[in-house]
C-alpha positions as CSV (number, residue, x, y, z in Angstrom):
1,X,0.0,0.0,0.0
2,X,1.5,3.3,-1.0
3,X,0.7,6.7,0.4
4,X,-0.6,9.4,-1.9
5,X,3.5,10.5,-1.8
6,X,4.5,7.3,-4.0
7,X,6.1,5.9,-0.7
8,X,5.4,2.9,1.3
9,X,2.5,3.2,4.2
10,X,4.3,1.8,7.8
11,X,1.5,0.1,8.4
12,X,0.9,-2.1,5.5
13,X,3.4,-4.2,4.9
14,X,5.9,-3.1,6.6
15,X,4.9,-3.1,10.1
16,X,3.6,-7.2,9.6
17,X,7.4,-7.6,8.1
18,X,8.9,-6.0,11.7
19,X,6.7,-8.0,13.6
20,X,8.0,-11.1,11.6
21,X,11.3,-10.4,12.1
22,X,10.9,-9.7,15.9
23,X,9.5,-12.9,16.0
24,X,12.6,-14.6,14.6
25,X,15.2,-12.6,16.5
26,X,13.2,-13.5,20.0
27,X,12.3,-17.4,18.8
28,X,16.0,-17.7,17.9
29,X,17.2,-16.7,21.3
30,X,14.1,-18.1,23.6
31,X,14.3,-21.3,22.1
32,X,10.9,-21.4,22.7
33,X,7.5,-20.3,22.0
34,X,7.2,-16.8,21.6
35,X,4.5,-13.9,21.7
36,X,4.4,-10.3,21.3
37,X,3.0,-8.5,24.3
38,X,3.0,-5.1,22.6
39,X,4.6,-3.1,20.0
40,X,6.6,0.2,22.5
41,X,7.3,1.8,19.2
42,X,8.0,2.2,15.7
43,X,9.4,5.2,13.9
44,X,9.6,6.3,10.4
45,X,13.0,7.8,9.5
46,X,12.5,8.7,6.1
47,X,10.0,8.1,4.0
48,X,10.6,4.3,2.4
49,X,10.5,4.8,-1.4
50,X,8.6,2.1,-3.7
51,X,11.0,0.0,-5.2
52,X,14.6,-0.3,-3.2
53,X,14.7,-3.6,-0.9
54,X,13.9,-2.9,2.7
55,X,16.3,-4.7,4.7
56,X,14.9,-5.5,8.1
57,X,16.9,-6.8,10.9
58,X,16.2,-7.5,14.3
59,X,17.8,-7.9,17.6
60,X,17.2,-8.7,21.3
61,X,18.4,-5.7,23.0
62,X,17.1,-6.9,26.5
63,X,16.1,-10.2,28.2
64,X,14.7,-11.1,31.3
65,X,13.5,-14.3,32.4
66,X,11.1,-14.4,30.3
67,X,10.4,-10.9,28.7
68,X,12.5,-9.6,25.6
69,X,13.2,-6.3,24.1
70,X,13.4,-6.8,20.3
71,X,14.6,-3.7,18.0
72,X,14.4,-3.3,14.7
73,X,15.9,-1.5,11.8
74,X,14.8,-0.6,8.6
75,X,17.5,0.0,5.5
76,X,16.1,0.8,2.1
77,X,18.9,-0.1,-0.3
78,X,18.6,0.7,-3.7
79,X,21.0,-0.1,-6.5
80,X,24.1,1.8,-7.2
81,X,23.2,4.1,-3.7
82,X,23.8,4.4,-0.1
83,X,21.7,2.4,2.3
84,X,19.7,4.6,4.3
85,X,18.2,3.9,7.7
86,X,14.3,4.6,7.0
87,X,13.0,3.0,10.2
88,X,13.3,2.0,13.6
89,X,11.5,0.1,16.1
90,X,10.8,-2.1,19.5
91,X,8.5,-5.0,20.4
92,X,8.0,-6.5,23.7
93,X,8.2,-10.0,23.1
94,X,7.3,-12.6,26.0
95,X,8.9,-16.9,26.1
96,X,5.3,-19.0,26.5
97,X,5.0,-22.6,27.5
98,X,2.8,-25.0,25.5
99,X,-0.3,-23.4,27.9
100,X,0.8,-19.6,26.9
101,X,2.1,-19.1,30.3
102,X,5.6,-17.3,30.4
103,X,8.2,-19.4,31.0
104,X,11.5,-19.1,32.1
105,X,14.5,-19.0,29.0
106,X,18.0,-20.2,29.1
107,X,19.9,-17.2,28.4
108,X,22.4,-17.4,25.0
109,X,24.3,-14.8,23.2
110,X,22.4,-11.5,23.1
111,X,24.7,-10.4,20.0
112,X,22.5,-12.8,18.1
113,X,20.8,-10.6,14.8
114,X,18.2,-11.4,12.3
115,X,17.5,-10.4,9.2
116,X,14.2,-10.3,6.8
């Protein structure tokens, strides 16, 4: 979905693609189920042009026992330019049992990233 601007809307699809990739940076460190308990914020930098490749990546910047803070960036990187930081972002993500309970998660390398 573009905005009358010829750029793409935050919401749609971008904001489904950050929650993805929140998903995978918290699932890949919980080992675990995973949920998102909320969305604490998501900015637009710039406006994200129709046609370069957004590059999303995601990281757990803080985890608890069972809570996680997972930012994320977004790059637009067009060919033959410089990559330009067009968004940022963090979700509150929560380790569930099989019941949806939290549940406590061995800790592992917080320097873990992932991209979308």
């Amino acid at each position: 979905m573009t905005s009358p601007y010829g750029t793409i809307a935050l919401k749609k699809p971008v904001l489904p693609a950050c929650a993805k990739a929140t998903f995978l940076a918290a699932r890949s460190l919980a080992q675990c189920k995973v949920v998102a308990a909320s969305v604490a914020r998501v900015d637009g930098l710039l406006p994200i042009p129709v046609g370069p490749a957004l590059r999303l990546r995601a990281k757990v910047h803080r985890a608890g026992r069972s809570p996680m803070a997972v930012c994320v960036a977004g790059l637009a990187n067009a060919p033959g330019a410089a990559r330009k930081d067009v968004l940022k972002g963090v979700f509150d993500m929560g380790a569930v049992d099989g019941r949806g309970r939290p549940t406590a998660m061995e800790h592992r390398d917080l320097n873990q990233e992932t991209s979308a």
